[in-house]
VEXLUM-506370 format. One record per atom (N, C-alpha, C): residue number from 0; residue in three letters; atom name; x, y, z. Coordinates in pm, 1 decimal. Last residue first. Example, Ala and Ser with C-alpha at 12.3 -4.5 7.8 and 13.67 -1.06 7.14 Angstrom:
residues 2
- k r a east north up
- 1 SER N 1285.0 -225.0 708.0
- 1 SER CA 1367.0 -106.0 714.0
- 1 SER C 1290.0 3.0 787.0
- 0 ALA N 1319.0 -569.0 780.0
- 0 ALA CA 1230.0 -450.0 780.0
- 0 ALA C 1320.0 -330.0 780.0
This chain:
residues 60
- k r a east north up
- 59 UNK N 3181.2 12538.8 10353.6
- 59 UNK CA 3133.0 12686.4 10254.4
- 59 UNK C 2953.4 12752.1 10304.8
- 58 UNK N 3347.7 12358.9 10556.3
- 58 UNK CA 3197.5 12367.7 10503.0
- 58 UNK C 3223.3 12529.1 10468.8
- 57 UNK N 3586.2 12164.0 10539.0
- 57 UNK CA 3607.0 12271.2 10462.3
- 57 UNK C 3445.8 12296.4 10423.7
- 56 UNK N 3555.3 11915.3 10668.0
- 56 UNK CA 3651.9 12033.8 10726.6
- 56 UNK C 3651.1 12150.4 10677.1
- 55 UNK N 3459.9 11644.1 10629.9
- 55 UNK CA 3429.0 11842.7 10569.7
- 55 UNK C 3451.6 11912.6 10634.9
- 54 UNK N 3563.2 11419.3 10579.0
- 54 UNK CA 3512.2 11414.9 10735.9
- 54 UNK C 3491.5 11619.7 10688.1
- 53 UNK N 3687.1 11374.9 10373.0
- 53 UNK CA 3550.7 11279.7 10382.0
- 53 UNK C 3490.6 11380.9 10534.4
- 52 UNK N 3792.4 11543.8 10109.3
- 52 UNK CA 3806.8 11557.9 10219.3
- 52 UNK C 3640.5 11490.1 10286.4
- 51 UNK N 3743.2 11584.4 9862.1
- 51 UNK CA 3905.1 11506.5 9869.4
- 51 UNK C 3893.4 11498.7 10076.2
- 50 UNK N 3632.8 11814.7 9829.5
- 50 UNK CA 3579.6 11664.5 9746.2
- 50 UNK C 3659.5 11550.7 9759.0
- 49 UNK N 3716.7 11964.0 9990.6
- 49 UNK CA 3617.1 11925.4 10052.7
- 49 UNK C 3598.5 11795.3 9992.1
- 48 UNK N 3936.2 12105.9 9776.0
- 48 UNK CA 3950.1 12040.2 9913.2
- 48 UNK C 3839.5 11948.3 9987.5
- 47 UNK N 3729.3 12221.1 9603.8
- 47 UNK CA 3794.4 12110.0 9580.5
- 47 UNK C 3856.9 12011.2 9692.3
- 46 UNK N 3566.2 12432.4 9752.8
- 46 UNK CA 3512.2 12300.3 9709.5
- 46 UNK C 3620.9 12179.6 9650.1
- 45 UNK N 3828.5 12567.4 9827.6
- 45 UNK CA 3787.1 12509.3 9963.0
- 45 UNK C 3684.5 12409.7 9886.4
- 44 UNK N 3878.0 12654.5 9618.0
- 44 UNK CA 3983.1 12578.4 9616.4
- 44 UNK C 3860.3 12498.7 9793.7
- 43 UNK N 3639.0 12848.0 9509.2
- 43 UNK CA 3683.9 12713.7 9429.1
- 43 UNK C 3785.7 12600.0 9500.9
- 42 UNK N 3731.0 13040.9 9692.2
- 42 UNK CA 3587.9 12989.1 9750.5
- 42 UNK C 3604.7 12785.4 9656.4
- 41 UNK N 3949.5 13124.7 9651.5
- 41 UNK CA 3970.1 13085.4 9757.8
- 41 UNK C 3847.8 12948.2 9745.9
- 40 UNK N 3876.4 13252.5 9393.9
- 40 UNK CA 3989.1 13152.1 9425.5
- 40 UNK C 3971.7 13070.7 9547.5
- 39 UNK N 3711.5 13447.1 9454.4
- 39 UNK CA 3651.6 13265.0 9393.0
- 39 UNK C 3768.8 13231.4 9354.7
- 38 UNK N 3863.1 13581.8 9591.1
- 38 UNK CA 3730.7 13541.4 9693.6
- 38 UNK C 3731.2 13431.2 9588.5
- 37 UNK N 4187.0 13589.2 9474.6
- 37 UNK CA 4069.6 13651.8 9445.3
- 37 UNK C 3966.2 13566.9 9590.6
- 36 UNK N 4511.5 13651.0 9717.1
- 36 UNK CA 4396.0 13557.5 9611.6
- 36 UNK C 4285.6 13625.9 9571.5
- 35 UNK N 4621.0 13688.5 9967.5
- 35 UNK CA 4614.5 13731.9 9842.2
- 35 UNK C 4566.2 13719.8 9677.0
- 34 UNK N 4555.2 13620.3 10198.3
- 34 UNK CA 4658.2 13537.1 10126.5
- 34 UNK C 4665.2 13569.1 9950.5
- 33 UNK N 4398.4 13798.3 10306.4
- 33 UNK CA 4501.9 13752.1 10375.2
- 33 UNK C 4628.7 13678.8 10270.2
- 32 UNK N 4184.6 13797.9 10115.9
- 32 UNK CA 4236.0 13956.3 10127.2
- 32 UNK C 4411.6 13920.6 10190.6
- 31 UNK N 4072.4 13552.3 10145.5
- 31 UNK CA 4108.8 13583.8 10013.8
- 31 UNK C 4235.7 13751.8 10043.4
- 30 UNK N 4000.0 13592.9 10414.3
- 30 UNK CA 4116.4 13488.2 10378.9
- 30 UNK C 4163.1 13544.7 10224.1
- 29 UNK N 3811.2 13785.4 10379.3
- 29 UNK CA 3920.4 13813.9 10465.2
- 29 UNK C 4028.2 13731.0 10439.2
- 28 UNK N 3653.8 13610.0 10210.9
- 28 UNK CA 3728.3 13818.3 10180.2
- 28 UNK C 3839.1 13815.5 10247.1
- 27 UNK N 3486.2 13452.3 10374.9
- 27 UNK CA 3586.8 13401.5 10218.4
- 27 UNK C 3684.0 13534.6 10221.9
- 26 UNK N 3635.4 13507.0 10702.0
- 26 UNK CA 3539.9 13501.8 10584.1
- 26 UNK C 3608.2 13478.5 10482.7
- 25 UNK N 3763.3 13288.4 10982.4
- 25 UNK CA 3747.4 13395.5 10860.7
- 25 UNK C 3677.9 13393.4 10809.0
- 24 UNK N 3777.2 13115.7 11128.3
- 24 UNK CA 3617.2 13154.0 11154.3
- 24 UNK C 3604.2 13276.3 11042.9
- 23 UNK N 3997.9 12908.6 11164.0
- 23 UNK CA 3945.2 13027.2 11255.8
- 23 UNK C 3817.3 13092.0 11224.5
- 22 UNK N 3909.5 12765.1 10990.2
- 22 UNK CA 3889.4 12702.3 11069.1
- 22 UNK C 3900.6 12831.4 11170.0
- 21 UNK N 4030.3 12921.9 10757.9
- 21 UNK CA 3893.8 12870.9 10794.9
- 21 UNK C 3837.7 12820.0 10888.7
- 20 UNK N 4282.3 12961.1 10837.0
- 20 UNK CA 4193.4 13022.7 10823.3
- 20 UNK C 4068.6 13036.7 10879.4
- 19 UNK N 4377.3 12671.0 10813.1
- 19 UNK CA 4404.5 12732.8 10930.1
- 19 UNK C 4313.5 12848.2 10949.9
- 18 UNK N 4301.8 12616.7 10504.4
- 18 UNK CA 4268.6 12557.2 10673.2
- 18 UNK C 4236.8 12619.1 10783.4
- 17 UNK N 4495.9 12787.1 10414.6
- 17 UNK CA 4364.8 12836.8 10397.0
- 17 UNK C 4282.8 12769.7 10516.1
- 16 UNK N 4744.5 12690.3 10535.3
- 16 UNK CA 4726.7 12841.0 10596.4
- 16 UNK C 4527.1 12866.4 10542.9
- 15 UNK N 4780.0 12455.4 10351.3
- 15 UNK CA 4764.4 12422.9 10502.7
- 15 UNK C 4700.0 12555.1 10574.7
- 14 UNK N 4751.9 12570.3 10146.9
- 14 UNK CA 4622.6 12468.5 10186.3
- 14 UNK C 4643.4 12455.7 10273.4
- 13 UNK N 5006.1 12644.0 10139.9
- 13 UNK CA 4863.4 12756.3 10144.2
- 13 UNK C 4749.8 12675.8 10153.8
- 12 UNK N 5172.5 12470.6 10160.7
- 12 UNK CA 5134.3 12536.7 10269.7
- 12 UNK C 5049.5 12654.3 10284.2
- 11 UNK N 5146.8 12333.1 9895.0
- 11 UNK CA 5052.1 12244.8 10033.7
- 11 UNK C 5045.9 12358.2 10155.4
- 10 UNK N 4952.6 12578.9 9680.4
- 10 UNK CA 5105.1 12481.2 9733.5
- 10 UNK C 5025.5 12431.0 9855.7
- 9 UNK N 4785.2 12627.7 9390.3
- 9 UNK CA 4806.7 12634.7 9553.6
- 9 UNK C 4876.4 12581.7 9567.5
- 8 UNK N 4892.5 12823.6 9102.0
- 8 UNK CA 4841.8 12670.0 9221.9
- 8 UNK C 4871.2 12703.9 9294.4
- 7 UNK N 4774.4 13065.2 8956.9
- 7 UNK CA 4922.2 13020.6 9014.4
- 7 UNK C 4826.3 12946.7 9110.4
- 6 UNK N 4738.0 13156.1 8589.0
- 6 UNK CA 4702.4 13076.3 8729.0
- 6 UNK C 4840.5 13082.8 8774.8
- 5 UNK N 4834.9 13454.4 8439.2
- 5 UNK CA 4851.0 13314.8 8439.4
- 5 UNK C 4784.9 13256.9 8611.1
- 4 UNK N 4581.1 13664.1 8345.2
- 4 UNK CA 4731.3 13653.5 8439.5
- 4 UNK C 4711.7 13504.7 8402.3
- 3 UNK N 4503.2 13795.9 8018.1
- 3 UNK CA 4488.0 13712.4 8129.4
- 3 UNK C 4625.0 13711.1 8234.8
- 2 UNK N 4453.6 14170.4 7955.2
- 2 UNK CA 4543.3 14018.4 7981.0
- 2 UNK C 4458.5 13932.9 8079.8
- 1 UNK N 4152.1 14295.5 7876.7
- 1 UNK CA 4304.1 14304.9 7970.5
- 1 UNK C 4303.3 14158.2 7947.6
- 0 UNK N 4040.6 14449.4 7573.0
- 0 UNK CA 4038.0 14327.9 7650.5
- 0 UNK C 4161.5 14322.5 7740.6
């Protein structure tokens, strides 16, 4: 069985840079690949953002 890694939270300026991302037109991979994250890191954090976010800035 491999280790677990420990989580590491997003900070506000990787929510600000996943944004920025997304909003350029990246793919989940490419952002995930950019900021070094898994793809269902990324993909989990853009549904949480969205549930906190009225006007969906963050469509998956």
């Amino acid at each position: 069985m491999k280790p677990v890694k420990p989580r590491r939270r997003f900070t506000e300026a990787e929510d600000a840079q996943l944004e920025k991302l997304r909003l350029a037109g990246l793919s989940l991979a490419q952002i995930a690949n950019e900021m070094g994250r898994a793809r269902s890191s990324i993909q989990m954090r853009l549904v949480t953002l969205a549930s906190y976010d009225d006007d969906e800035r963050f469509p998956i």
